[in-house]
C-alpha positions, 0 to 999 in steps of 0.5 A: 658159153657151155652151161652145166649143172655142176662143174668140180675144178680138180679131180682128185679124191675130192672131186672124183668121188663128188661127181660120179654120183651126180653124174649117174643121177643125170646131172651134166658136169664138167671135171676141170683137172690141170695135171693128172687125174687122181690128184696128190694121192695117187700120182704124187702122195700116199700111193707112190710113197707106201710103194716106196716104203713097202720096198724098204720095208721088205729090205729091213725085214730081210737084214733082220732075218736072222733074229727069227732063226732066217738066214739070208744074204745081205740085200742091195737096192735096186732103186730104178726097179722100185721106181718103175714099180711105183710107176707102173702102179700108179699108171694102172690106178690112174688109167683107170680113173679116165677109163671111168670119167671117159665112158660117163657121158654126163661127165665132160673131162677138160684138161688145163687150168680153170680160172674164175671169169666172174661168180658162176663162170670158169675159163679154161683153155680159153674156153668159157663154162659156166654152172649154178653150182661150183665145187673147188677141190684143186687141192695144194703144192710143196710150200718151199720155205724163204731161206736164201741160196735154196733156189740154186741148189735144185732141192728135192720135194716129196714129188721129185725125190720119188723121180731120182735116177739114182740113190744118193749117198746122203740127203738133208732133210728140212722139216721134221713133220710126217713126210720127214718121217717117212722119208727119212726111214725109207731113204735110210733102209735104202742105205742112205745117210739121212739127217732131219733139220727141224725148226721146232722142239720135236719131230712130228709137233702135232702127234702127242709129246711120247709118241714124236719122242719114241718115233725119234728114238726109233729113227735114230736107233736105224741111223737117222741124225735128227738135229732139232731146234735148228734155224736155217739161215741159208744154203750152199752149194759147192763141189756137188754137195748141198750146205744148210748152214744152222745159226741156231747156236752160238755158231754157225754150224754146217750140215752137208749132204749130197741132196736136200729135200724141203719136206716143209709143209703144203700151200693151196692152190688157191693163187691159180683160180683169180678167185677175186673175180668170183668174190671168194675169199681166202684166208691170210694163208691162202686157204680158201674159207667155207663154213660147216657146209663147205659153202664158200663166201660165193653164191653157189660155190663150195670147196673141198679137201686141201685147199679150205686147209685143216687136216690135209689127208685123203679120206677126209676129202672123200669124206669132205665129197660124201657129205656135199654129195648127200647135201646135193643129192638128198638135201641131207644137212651137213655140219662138218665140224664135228667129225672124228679124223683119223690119221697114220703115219707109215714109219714102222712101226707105224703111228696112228691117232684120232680125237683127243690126247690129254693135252687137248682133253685138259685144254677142254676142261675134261677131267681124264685118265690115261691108258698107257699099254705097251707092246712088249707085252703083248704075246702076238707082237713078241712072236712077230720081233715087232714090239716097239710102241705102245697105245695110249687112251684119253678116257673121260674119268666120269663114264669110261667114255674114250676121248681119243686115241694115240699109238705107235706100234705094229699095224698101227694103221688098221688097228686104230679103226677099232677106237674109232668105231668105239668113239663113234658109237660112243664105248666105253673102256668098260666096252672094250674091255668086256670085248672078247677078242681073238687071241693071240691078235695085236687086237687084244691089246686093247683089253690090256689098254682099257684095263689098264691106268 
């Protein structure tokens, strides 16, 4: 059995961004990786699917062309070329991962599946290893939701979907959270008929109630039917067309399309590692369970990113990696609780939130005011024909202190890392609001929000 200091099951963001660290401080590790490196975020997830949606992007910038005074042909998509862009993209990012774990001789790559073979000691390929330290960041997978017929049909996921040779006429959609979304707008700039079935009430049930009503008013505005409060009792397939038939009414109702993706939520990968022989527990999800330290119910084993559930995005798993390293490193205490985490959703325009929406602020027992400001009046967004959204702050109505903040709109992405900063450092809106900021800037609309109530 071949003995490390620290062997990190996964190598995505979680895992590569813990290992290099302690591995350039000599530490010998093992990176267990049962696919590609790079995980979900480059292979199959945000670095695939914003190449995809730029391409769009682009589309829908040239068909409104016109109303800047710019006139151009009416554009065609050229699906197997954005396909292989996409792929010739991710093929650079991820060679470039092994080129970095390959030439690291404290780094020892094994490619295949890990399981426990007891508390401190993997298997993979039927090869024993063994670690006093364990680090799980195997991450999660497409959870297919139990409706009869669904298996039949050969369905789409959010991996699949950015394989198909050719463009369908029409798709459905199952699901309405964030790659329902962006699916959703991409497929339709591409000239695809596209409907969303969503169980809930709303599209996107986590975002703030105006924003999930103003995205779905936009989305439909492109030509996306969004059906809500809908039960998918089963789904057929018959002369090359997929069924969802909906029990939700007094009827069933009947949607049909050439192509189904399921867009219904992650699983982790927890029920690949036997992590009953190492005594780790799980959750009733199978979402591995850890403390504020990352510290799992094993001596010596901790867990990173997807699998311990919560918010499933990439930089909070390199975030998740940047703490635990500190800890290995510097002995630095970690308390992973109170962090702020922000999150995007690249539509256009895109949305973007961190901390506190009034809901939660109430459900807090904090007294707030809301500052609601929205880009139609705001000069920079009116020059670029990008005026759609708004931006909302959840302030503490005792000291001006920003509690959180919700927008859709231009640049919503990188314009968020402003009031995260703020949040971080504890400003106020009387900060922002004393802020001189360059004009003529989307930036600037923070003044107009902090002033604003």
């Amino acid at each position: 059995m071949k003995k490390y200091d620290l062997i990190v099951i996964g190598g995505g963001t979680a895992g590569i961004n813990l290992i290099f660290p302690l591995a350039a401080r000599g530490w010998k590790t093992a990176l267990v990786e049962a696919s590609h490196l790079g995980g979900t975020c480059i292979n199959i997830g945000c670095i695939p699917s914003k190449t995809l949606i730029s391409s769009a992007r682009v589309m829908q910038a040239v068909r409104a062309a016109h109303k800047l005074g710019v006139m151009v042909g009416s554009p065609t998509a050229d699906w197997p070329e954005m396909v292989r862009r996409k792929d010739e993209l991710v093929g650079r990012i991820r060679g470039r991962r092994y080129k970095d774990v390959n030439k690291n001789d404290n780094i020892t790559l094994y490619e295949g599946r890990a399981v426990f073979s007891g508390p401190n000691s993997l298997e993979v390929n039927e090869e024993a290893i063994s670690a006093d330290k364990i680090v799980i960041a195997a991450g999660a997978r497409t959870a297919e939701p139990p409706v009869p017929g669904l298996d039949a049909v050969n369905y789409l996921t959010s991996t699949s979907v950015m394989e198909m040779k050719e463009l369908p006429a029409s798709m459905l959609i199952l699901g309405g959270g964030i790659i329902a979304l962006e699916f959703s707008q991409l497929f339709t700039r591409l000239g695809v008929e596209v409907t969303i079935l969503q169980r809930g009430d709303r599209l996107a049930p986590n975002l703030d109630p105006e924003l999930s009503e103003e995205i779905r008013r936009l989305l439909e505005e492109e030509g996306v039917k969004v059906m809500t409060d809908t039960n998918i009792s089963s789904i057929e397939k018959e002369a090359g067309r997929v069924t969802a038939i909906d029990e939700s009414g007094e009827g069933p109702v009947q949607y049909s399309a050439e192509q189904i993706l399921v867009a219904t939520g992650r699983r982790p990968n927890s029920d690949w590692l036997d992590l009953d022989r190492a005594g780790i527990a799980t959750d009733q999800r199978g979402y591995i369970t850890v403390d504020k330290a990352f510290k799992t119910t094993a001596e010596g084993v901790w867990a990173l990113g997807d699998i311990t559930g919560g918010m499933m995005f990439t930089h909070r798993a390199w975030h998740d990696s940047a703490l635990l390293s500190r800890y290995f490193i510097e002995g630095a205490k970690i308390d992973s609780t109170d962090r702020l985490i922000p999150f995007a959703i690249f539509t256009e325009p895109e949305i973007a939130a961190v901390g506190m929406d009034e809901a939660a602020a109430k459900k807090a027992g904090i007294e707030v005011k809301i500052h609601h400001y929205p880009f139609r009046f705001q000069g920079r967004a009116l020059a670029m024909g990008k005026y759609d959204g708004f931006i909302k702050m959840t302030v503490d109505k005792k000291d001006g202190r920003i509690l959180g903040a919700h927008m859709i709109g231009p640049e919503a992405g990188e314009l968020i890392h402003e009031l995260i900063t703020a949040m971080k450092f504890k400003a106020t809106v009387h900060d922002i609001r004393n802020m001189i900021h360059i004009h003529p800037t989307l930036s600037e609309a923070f003044i107009n929000t902090a002033g604003a109530g």
